[in-house]
C-alpha positions in Angstrom: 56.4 7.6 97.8 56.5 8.9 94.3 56.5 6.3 91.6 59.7 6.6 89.4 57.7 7.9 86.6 56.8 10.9 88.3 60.2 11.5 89.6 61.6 11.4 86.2 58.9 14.1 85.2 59.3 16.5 88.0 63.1 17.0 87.4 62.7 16.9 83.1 60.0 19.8 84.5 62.6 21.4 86.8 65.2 21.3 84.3 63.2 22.5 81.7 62.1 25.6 83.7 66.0 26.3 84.1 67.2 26.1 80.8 63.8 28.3 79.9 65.3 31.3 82.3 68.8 31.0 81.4 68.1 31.1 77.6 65.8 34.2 78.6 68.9 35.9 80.5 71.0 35.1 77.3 69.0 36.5 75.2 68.4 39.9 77.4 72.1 40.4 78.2 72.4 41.0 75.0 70.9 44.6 75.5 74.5 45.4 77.1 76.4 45.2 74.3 75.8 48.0 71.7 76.1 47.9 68.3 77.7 50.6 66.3 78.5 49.6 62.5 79.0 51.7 59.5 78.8 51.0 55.7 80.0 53.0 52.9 78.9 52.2 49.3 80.4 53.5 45.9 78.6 52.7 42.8 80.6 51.9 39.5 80.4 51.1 36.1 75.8 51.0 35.8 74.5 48.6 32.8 71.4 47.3 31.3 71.6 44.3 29.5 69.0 42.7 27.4 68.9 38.9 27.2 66.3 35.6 27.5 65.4 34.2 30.7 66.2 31.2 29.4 67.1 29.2 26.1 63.3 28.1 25.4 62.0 31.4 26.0 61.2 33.6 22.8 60.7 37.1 24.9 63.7 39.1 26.0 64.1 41.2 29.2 66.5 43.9 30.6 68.7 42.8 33.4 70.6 45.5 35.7 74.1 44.7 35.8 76.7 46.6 38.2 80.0 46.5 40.3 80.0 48.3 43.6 82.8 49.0 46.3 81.7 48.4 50.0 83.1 49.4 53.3 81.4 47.8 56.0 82.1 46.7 59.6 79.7 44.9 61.3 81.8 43.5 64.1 79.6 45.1 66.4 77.0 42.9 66.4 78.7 40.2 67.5 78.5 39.3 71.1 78.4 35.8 72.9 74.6 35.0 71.6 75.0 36.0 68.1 75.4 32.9 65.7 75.8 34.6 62.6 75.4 37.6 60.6 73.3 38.1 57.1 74.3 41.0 55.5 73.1 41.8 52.0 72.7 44.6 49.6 69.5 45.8 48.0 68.2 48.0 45.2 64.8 49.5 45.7 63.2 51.4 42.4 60.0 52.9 41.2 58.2 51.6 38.1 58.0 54.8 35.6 55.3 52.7 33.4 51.5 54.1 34.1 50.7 50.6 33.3 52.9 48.4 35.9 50.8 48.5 39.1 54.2 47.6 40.9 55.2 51.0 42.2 57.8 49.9 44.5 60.6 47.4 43.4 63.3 45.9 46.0 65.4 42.9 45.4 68.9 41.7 46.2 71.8 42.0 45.1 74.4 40.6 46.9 74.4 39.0 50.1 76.8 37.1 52.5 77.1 34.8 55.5 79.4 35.9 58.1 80.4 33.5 60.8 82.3 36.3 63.4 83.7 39.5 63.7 86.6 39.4 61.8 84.8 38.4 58.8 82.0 40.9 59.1 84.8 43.6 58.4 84.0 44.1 54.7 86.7 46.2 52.1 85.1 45.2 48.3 86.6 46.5 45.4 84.9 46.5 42.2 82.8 43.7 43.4 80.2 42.8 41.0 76.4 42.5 41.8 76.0 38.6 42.9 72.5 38.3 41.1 70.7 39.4 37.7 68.4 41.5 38.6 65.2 42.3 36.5 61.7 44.0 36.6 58.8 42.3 36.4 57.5 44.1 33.5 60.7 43.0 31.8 61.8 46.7 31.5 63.2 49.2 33.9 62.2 52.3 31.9 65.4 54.3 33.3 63.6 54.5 36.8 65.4 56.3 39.7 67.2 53.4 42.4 68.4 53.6 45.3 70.8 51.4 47.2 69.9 50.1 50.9 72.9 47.8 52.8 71.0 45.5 55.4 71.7 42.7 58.1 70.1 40.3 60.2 71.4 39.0 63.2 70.4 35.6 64.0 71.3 34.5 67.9 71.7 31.5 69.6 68.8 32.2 71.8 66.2 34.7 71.2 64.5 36.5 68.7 66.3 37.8 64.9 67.4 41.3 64.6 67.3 43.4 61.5 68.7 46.4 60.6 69.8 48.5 57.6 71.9 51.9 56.1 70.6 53.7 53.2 70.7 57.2 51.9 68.8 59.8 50.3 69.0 61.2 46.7 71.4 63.8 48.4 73.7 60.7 49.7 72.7 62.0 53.1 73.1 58.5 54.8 69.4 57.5 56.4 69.6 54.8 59.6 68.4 53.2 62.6 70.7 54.9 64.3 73.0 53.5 62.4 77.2 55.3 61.0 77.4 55.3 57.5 79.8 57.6 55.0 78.4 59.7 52.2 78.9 57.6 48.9 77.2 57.0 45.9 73.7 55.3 47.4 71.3 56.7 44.4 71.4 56.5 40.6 69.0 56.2 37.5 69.0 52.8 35.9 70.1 53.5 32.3 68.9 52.3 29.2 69.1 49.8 27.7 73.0 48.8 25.3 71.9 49.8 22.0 68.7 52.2 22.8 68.7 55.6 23.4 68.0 57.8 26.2 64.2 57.8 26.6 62.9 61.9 25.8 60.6 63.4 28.1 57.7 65.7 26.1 57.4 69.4 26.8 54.5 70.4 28.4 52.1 71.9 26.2 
């Protein structure tokens, strides 16, 4: 006869096996729902602000400032294993200075939770950026930006999903096999309030 020890540990073993497949099966299943969502993005009213970081510092900085309209629905990937839904929106920009060894910029500017379907059908008007955004260098130097629209899908069971819609300097929408509308994705940061337009020199 067994001792009751080792009956205890065989069924916490059995057990344990079971939950292991049926959290595998969950998470697997999930291959039978396909997800289809869209975004649509229309850029408005583009600003560069200077200000401090904060009131002890003695160096300013530009800050991007900017309201946006967003069309999303991302009620596709909801199924019976998704917990929630992380969508957010990012700009992604090139450093014009020779000096900045940062060549490639991306950082968020808006983000949300959404708990089901029904709230991850998204209709923003005029909706401005969520965060300050500035560059390392503490100037943008009218670089070229482009807007990307991404998620991640976090499950009950199983491993987290990403995904994203952007476009091209055309507004040709580029996905992971993803719908999105033509909109206005891409833009040069301006300059500064107050400066003018940097010039470029003629080639000699």
């Amino acid at each position: 006869m067994h001792s009751t020890a080792v009956r205890i540990q065989n069924a916490f073993g059995f057990f344990t096996t079971i939950a292991f497949f049926v959290a595998a099966l969950t998470a697997l299943s999930t291959i039978l729902y396909p997800a289809n969502p869209s975004a649509s993005i229309n850029l408005r009213n583009i600003k560069v602000r200077t200000g401090r970081p904060h009131y002890t510092s003695t160096k300013s900085q530009e800050y991007l400032l900017l309201n946006f309209d967003l069309d999303a629905d991302l009620s596709s990937l909801f199924n019976w294993n998704t917990k929630q839904v992380f969508a957010y929106l990012t700009v992604i920009y090139g450093s014009s200075g020779t000096a900045n060894k940062h060549t490639e910029n991306e950082m968020v500017l808006w983000d949300a939770i959404l708990p089901s379907a029904n709230a991850a059908k998204l209709h923003l008007v005029n909706e401005q950026a969520k965060y300050k955004v500035n560059d390392i260098s503490g100037k943008f130097l009218e670089s070229n930006a482009t807007l990307r629209f991404e998620w991640n899908v976090q499950p009950h069971v199983g491993a987290l999903c990403w995904g994203s819609i952007e476009a091209d300097s055309e507004g040709n929408v580029l996905s992971q096999a993803e719908k999105g509308k033509r909109g206005k994705w891409s833009f040069q940061i301006p300059p500064a309030w107050g400066k003018k337009p940097a010039t470029k020199k003629a080639a000699a």
